[in-house]
C-alpha positions in Angstrom: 0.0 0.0 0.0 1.9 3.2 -0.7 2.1 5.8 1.7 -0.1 8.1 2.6 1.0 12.2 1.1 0.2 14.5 3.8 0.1 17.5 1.7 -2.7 19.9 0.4 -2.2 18.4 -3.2 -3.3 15.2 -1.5 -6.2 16.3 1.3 -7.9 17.1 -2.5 -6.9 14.1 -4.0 -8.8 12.0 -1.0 -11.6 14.3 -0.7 -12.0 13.7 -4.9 -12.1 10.4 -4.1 -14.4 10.2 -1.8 -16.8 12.5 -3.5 -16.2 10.0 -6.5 -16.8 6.9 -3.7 -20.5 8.5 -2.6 -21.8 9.1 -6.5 -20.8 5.1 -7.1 -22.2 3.7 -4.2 -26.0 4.5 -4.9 -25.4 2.8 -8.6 -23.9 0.1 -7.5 -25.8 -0.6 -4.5 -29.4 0.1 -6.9 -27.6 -3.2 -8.7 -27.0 -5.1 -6.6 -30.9 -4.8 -5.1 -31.7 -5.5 -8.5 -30.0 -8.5 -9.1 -31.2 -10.0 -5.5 -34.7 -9.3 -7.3 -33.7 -11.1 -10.3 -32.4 -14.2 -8.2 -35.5 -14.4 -6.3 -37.4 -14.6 -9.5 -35.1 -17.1 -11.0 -35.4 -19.3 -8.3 -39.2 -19.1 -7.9 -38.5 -19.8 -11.7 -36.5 -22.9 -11.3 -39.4 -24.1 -8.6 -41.9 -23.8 -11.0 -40.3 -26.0 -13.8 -39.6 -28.7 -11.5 -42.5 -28.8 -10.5 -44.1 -28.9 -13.9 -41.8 -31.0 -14.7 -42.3 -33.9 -12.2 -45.9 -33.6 -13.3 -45.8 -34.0 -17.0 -43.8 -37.6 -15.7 -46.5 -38.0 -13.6 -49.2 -37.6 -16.2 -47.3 -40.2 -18.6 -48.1 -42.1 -15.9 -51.9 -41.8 -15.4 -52.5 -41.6 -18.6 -50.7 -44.2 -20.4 -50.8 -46.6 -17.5 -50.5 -49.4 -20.2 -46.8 -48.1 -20.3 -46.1 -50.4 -17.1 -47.5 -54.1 -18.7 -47.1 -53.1 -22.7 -44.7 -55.8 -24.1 -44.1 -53.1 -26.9 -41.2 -51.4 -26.4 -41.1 -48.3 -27.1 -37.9 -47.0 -24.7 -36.3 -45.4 -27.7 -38.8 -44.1 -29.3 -37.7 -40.5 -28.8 -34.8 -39.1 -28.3 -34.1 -36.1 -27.8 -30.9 -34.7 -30.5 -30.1 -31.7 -29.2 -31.7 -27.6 -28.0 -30.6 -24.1 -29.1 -29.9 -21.4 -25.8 -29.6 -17.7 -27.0 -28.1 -15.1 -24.5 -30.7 -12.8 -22.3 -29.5 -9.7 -20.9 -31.2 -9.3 -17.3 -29.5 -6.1 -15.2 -26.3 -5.9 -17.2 -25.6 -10.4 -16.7 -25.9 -12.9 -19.6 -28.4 -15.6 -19.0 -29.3 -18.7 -20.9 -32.8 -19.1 -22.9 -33.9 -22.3 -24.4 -34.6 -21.0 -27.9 -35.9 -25.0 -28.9 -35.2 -28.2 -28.5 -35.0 -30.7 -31.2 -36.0 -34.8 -31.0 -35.9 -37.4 -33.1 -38.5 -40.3 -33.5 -38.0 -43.8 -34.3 -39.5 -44.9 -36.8 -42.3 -47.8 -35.7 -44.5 -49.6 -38.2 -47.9 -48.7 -38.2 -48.8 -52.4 -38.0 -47.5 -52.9 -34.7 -47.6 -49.3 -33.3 -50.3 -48.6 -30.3 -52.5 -46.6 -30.8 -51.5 -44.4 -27.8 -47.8 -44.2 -29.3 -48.3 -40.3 -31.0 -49.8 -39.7 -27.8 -46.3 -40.9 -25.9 -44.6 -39.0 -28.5 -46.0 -35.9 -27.5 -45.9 -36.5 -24.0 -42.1 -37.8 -23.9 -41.4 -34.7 -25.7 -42.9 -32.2 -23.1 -40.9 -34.1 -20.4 -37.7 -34.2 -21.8 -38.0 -30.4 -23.0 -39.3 -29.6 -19.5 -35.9 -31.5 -17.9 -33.7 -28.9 -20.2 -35.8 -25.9 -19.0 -34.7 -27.1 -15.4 -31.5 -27.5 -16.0 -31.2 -24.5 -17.9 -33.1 -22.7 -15.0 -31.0 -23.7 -12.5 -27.8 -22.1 -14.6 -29.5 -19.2 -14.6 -29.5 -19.4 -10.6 -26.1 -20.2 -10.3 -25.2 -17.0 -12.6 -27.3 -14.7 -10.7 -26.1 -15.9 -7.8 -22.8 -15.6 -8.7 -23.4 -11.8 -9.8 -25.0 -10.8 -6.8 -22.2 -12.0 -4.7 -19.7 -10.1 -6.8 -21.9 -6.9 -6.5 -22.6 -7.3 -2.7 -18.6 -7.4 -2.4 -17.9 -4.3 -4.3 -20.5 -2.6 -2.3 -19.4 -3.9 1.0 -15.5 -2.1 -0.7 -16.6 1.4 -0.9 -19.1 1.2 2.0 -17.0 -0.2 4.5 -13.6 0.1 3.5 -12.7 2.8 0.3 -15.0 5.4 2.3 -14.1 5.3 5.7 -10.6 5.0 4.5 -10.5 7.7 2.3 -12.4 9.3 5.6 -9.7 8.6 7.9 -7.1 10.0 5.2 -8.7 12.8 5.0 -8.6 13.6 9.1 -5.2 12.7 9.4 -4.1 15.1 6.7 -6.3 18.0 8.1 -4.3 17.4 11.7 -1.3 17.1 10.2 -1.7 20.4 7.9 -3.2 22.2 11.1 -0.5 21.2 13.4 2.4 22.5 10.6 0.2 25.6 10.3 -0.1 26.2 14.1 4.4 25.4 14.7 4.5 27.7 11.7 3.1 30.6 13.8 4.7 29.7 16.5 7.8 29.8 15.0 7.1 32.9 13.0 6.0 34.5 16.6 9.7 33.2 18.1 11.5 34.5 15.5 10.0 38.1 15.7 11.0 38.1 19.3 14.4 36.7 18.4 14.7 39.4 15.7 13.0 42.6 18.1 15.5 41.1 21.3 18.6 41.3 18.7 17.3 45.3 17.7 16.9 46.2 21.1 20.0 44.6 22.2 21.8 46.2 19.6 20.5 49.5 20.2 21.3 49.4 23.5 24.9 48.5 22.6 24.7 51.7 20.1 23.6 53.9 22.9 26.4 52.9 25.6 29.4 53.4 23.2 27.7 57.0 22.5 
């Protein structure tokens, strides 16, 4: 850390500084309430897709309940190939959003195919879409989470630390200036005494040898 000027150049220096520290600190603190917001709403986000998505599984469930004794089977039936995530800017931080996912379907002669199968289909890809959105949701938690911390730390920096410091700085160098300005006229007020002592001494030196 390098030391401290205790100067006039550098009282105005601090005091810049601090006036600098106290228009950031609003900003940056607005942010970071902001982004605590966002969280919130991300993870009531998250919540909400799992929940969705346990019950599309359970509605497979109830309402192809010939799924558990079929001797069809249809485990590969779809599959899911792959999904597209674009960028969202929320409060100044990137976030993922599923743009689409894409499947494929096996191919299942009509012959032998249920009759529930497009059904399946339709429900197998709601589920596995629903399984990204969760995943993708909770990525988006992670990242919010992530900025929040950082922006709680920078505020906690110029709340409790750059502007009590700068603060402090600012106190010493005002004692320290008034304390060189006070022995300054002191020792202006010693040296005229010195200097009217050495006139009247020497005038009273003038005046014996008259």
């Amino acid at each position: 850390m390098a030391r401290l000027k205790l100067s006039k150049s550098a009282l105005q220096q601090q005091r810049d500084q601090m006036r600098l520290y106290g228009r950031l600190l609003p900003s940056l603190d607005l942010k970071r309430r902001q982004l605590t917001v966002e969280l919130a709403k991300a993870r009531d986000e998250r919540q909400r897709l799992e929940r969705e998505a346990a019950d599309l599984d359970r509605r497979i469930g109830a309402e192809l309940p010939m799924l558990a004794g079929d001797r069809v089977d249809l485990s590969g039936l779809v599959r899911l190939t792959g999904y597209e995530v674009v960028e969202e800017n929320i409060v100044g931080v990137r976030l993922p959003l599923l743009e689409k996912a894409t499947f494929e379907v096996a191919e299942y002669p009509l012959l032998t195919r249920p009759v529930w199968a497009d059904l399946l289909v339709v429900r197998l890809k709601a589920a596995a879409e629903a399984r990204v959105r969760v995943r993708i949701a909770e990525q988006r938690v992670e990242i919010l989470g992530q900025a929040v911390k950082r922006m709680t730390q920078r505020v906690n920096l110029f709340d409790r630390i750059l502007i009590p410091q700068a603060k402090r700085n600012i106190q010493r160098i005002m004692i320290f200036l008034g304390d060189q300005e006070r022995s300054a006229v002191s020792t202006a007020k010693l040296t005229k005494k010195l200097q009217l002592r050495k006139r009247q001494k020497l005038l009273a030196t003038m005046e014996a040898s008259v």
